[in-house]
ZAPAGU-650876 format. One record per residue (C-alpha): residue in three letters; chain; y, z, x. Coordinates in pm, 1 decimal. Example, Ala and Ser with C-alpha at 12.3 -4.5 7.8 and 13.67 -1.06 7.14 Angstrom:
! ZAPAGU-650876
<site ala,A,<-450.0,780.0,1230.0>>
<site ser,A,<-106.0,714.0,1367.0>>
***
This chain:
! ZAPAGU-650876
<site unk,A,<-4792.3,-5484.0,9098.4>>
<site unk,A,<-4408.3,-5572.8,9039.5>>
<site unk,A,<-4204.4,-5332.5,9053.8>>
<site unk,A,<-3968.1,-5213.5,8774.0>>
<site unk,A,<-3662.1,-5114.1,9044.2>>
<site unk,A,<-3577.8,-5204.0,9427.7>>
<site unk,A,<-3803.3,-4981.5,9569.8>>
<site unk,A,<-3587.0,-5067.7,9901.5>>
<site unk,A,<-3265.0,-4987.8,9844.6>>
<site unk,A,<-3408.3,-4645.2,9635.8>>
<site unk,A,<-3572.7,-4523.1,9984.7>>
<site unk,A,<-3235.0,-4631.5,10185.0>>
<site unk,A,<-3013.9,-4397.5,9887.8>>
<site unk,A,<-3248.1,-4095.9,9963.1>>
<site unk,A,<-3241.8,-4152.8,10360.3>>
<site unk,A,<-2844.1,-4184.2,10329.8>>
<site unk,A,<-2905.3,-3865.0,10150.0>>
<site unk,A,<-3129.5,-3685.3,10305.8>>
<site unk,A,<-2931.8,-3762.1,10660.2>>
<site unk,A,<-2660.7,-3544.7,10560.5>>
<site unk,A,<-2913.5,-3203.2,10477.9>>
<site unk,A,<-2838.8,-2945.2,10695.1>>
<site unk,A,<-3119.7,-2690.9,10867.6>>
<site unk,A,<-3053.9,-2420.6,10598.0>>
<site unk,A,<-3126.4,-2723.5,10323.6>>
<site unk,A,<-2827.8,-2753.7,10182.0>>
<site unk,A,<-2606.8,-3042.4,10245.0>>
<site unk,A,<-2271.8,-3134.5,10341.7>>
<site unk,A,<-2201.9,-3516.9,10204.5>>
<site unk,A,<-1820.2,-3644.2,10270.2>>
<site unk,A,<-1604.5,-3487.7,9986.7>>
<site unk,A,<-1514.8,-3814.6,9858.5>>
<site unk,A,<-1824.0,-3909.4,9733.6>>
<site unk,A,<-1811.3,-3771.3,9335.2>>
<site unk,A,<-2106.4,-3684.7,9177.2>>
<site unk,A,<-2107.5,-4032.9,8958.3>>
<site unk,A,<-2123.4,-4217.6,9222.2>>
<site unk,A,<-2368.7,-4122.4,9355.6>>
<site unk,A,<-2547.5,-4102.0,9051.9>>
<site unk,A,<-2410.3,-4448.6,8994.8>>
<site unk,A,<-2569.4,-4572.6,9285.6>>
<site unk,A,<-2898.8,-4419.8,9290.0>>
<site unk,A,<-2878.3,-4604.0,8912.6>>
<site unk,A,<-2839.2,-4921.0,9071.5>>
<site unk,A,<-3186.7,-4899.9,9273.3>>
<site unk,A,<-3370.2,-4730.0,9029.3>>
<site unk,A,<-3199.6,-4853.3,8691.7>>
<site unk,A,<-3409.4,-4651.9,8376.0>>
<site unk,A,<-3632.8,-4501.0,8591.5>>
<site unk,A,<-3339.4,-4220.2,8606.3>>
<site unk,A,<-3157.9,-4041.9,8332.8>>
<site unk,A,<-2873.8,-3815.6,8356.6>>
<site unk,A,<-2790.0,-3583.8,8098.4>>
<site unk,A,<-2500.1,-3364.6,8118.3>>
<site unk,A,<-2584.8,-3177.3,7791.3>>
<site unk,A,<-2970.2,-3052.5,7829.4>>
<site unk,A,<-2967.5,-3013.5,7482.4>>
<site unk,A,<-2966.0,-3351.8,7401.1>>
<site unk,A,<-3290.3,-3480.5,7573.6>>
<site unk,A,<-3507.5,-3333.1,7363.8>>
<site unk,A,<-3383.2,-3554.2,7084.9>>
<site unk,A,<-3306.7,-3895.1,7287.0>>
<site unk,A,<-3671.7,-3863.4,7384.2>>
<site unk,A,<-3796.7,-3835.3,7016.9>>
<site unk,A,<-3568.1,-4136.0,6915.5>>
<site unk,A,<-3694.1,-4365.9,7176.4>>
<site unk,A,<-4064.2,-4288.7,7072.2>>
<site unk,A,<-3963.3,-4400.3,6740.8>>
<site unk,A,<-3894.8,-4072.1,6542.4>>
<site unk,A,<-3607.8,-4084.0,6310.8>>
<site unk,A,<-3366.8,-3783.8,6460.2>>
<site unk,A,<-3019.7,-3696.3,6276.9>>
<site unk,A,<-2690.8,-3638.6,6532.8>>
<site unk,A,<-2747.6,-3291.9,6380.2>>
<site unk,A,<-3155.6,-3220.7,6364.7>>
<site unk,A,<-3271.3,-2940.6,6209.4>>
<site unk,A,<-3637.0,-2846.4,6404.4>>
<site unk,A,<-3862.1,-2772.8,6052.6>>
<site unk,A,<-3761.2,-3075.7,5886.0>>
<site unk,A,<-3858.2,-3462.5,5923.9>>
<site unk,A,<-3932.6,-3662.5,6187.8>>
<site unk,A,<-3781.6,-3372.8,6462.9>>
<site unk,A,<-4075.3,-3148.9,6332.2>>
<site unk,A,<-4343.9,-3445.4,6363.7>>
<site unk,A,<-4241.6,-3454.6,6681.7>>
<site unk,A,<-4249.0,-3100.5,6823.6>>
<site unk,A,<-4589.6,-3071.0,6679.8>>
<site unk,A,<-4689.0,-3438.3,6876.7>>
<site unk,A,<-4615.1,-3174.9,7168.5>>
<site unk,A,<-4794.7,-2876.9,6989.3>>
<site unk,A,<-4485.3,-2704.0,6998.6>>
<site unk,A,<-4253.1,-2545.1,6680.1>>
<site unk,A,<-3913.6,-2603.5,6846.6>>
<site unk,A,<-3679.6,-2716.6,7050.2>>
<site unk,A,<-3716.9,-2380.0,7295.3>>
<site unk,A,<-4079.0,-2447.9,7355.4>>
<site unk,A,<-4045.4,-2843.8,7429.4>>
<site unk,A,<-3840.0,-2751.4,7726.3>>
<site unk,A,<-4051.1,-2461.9,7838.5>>
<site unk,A,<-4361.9,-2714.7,7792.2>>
<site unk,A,<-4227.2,-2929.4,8036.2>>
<site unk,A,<-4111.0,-2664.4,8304.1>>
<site unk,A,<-3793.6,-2492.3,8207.6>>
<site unk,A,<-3823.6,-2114.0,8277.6>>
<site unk,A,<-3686.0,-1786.1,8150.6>>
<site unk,A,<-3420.5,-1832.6,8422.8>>
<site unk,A,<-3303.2,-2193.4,8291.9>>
<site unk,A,<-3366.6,-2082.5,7930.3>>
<site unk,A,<-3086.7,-1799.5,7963.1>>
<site unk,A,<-2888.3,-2025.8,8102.7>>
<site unk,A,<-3001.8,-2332.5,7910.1>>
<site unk,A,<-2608.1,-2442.8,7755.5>>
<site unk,A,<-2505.9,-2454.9,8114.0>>
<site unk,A,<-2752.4,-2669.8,8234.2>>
<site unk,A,<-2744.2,-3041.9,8258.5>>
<site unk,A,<-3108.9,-3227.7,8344.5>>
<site unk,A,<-3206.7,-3514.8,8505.1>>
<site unk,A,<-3552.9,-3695.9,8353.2>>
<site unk,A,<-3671.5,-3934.0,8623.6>>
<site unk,A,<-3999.4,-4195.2,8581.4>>
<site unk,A,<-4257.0,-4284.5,8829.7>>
<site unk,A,<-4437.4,-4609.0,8879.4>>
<site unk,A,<-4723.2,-4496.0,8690.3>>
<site unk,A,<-4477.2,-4418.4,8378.3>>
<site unk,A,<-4461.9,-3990.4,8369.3>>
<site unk,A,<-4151.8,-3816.6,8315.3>>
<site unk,A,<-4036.8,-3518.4,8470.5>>
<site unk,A,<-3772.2,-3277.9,8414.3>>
<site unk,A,<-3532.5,-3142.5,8649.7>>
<site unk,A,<-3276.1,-2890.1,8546.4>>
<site unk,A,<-2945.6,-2937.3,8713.3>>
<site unk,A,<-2693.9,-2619.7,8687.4>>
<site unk,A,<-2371.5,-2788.3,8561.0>>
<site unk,A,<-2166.2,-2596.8,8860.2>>
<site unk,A,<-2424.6,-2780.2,9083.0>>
<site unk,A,<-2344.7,-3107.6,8907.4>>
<site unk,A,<-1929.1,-3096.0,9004.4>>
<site unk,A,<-2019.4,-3185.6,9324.2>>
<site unk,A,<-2241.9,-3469.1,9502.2>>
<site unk,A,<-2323.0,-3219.4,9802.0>>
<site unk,A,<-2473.2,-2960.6,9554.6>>
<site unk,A,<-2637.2,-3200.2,9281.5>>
<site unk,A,<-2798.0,-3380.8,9650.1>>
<site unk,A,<-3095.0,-3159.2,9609.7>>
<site unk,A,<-3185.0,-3245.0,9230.2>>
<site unk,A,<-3108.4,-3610.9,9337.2>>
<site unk,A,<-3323.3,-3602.7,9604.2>>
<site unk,A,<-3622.8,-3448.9,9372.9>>
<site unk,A,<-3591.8,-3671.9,9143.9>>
<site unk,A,<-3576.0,-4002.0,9357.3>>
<site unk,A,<-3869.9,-3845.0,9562.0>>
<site unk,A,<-4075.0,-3821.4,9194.4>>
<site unk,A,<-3940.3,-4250.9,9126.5>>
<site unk,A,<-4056.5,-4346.1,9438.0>>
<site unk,A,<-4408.9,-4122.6,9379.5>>
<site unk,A,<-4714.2,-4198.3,9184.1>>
<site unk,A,<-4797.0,-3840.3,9025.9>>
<site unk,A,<-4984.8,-3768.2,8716.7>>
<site unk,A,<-5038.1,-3496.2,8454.7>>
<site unk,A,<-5371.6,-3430.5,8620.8>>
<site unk,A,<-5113.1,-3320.6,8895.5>>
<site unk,A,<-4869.7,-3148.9,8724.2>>
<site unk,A,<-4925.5,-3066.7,8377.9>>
<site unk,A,<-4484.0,-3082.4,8300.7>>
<site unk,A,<-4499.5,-3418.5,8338.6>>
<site unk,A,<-4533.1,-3649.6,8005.3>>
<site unk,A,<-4552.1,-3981.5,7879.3>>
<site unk,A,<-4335.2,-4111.8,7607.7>>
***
């Protein structure tokens, strides 16, 4: 099967990584490393298998655009296309899409300062991983949420594992 990123140089990103975790889990990567660059190279190995989103409010709607709904800058959830969608999801709003796919009351009170990452695996689910935006300032606290989400790209999980991951 070919494989849609360098499957290589993604596990060599999360052993760089992963190196620099310390016994409590947290990690301690040289301050000069930003946050986009890292991001910017774990794009590089994994290209589209990795989105970042600094607004989580906005996912929600890219995803309904690139399955072909017709979403406004501005949706409104009970109108058009952004309601066809929800209910594709057999939910009413935005609220519910996210808690469908594994944001909890904790996230949801904090939802507008929350950024999300949305990473595919090789057999083409998405998951979500909610990213505080504090935690996304600095590459040795957004590590962790990187690290998740490369170790879901490099996986092969289903929604008969996990029923937060979807297809679209």
């Amino acid at each position: 099967m070919q494989e849609r990123f360098d499957r290589g140089m993604a596990e060599a990103v999360r052993a760089f990584v992963v190196r620099n975790r310390n016994s409590d889990g947290t990690y301690s990567l040289d301050p000069k490393i930003t946050p986009e660059a890292l991001v910017s190279l774990i794009h590089e190995a994994v290209g589209d298998e990795l989105s970042f989103y600094p607004e989580a409010d906005q996912l929600v709607w890219d995803v309904a655009r690139h399955m072909g709904f017709v979403i406004p800058a501005c949706p409104v959830e009970s109108r058009g296309d952004a309601k066809a969608f929800l209910a594709e999801y057999g939910v009413r709003n935005a609220d519910q899409w996210y808690r469908r796919f594994g944001f909890d009351d904790d996230v949801m009170k904090n939802f507008y300062a929350t950024s999300v990452l949305m990473a595919r695996n090789t057999p083409f689910w998405r998951k979500l991983i909610p990213v505080p935006k504090l935690a996304a300032t600095k590459a040795s606290t957004f590590a962790p949420y990187l690290v998740d989400a490369l170790d879901f790209c490099l996986g092969y999980e289903t929604g008969a594992d996990d029923d937060r991951l979807f297809r679209c």
